[in-house]
C-alpha positions as CSV (number, residue, x, y, z in Angstrom):
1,X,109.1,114.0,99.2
2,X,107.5,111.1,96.9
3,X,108.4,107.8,95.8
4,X,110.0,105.4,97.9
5,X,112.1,107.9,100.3
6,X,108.9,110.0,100.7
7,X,106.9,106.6,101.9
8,X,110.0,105.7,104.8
9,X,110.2,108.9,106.0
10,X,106.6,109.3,106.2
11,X,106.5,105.7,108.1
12,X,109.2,106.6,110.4
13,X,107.1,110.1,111.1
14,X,104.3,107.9,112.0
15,X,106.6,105.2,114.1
16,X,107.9,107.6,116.2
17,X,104.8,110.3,116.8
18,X,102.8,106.8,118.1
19,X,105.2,106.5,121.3
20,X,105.0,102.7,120.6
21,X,108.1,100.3,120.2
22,X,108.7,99.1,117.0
23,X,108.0,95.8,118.3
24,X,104.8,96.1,119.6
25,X,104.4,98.2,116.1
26,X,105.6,95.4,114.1
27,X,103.5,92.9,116.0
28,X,100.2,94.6,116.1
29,X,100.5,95.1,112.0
30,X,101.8,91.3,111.9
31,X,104.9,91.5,110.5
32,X,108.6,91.1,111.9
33,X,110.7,93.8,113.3
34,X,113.1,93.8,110.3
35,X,110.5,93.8,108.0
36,X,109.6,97.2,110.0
37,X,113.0,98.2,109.6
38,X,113.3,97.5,106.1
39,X,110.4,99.8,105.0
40,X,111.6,102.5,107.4
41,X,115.3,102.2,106.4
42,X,115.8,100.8,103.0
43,X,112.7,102.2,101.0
44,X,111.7,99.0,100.7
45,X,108.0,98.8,99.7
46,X,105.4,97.0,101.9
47,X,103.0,95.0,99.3
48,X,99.0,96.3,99.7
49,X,98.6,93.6,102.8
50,X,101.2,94.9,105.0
51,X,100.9,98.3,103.8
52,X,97.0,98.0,105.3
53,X,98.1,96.3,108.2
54,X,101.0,99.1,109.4
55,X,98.4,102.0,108.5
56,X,95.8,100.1,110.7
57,X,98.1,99.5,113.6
58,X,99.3,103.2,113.1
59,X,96.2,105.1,112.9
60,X,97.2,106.5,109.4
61,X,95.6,106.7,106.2
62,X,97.2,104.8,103.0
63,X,96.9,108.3,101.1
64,X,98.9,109.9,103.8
65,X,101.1,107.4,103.7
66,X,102.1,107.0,100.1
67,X,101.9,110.9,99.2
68,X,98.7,111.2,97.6
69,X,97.0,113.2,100.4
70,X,97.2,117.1,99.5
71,X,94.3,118.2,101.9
72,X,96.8,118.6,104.6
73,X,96.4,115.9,106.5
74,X,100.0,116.2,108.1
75,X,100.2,112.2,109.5
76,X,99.2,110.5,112.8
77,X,96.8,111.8,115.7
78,X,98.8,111.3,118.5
79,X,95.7,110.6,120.3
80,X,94.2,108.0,118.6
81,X,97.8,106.2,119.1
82,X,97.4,105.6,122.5
């Protein structure tokens, strides 16, 4: 899945593999709960900031995240979550 779709459901992938709330998500990348929501839900795009900040808090790489990883990474390590 590419494009803006492919980048939500790849964010909600990592949302819910961390086993954090996505409060303490949205706080930790320093942006608001519906801001969360909106790039989860609504394939709204997080400018290069945020899009830093959420891979940060989530443990993720930005390649991973926006589709441009092919070496099969397949998304978070639930153990660096934690």
């Amino acid at each position: 899945m590419t494009g803006k779709a492919g980048i939500s459901a790849r964010l909600r992938q990592a949302v819910d593999s961390s086993g954090l709330k996505h409060h303490q998500i949205a706080e930790a990348a320093g942006i608001s709960g519906n801001t969360l929501r909106s790039y989860m839900s609504y394939g709204t795009m997080p400018g290069a900031s945020n899009l830093a900040a959420l891979c940060q808090a989530l443990h993720i790489s930005a390649d991973w995240l926006l589709g441009l990883d092919k070496g099969g990474c397949s998304g978070p390590d639930p153990a660096r979550l934690n």
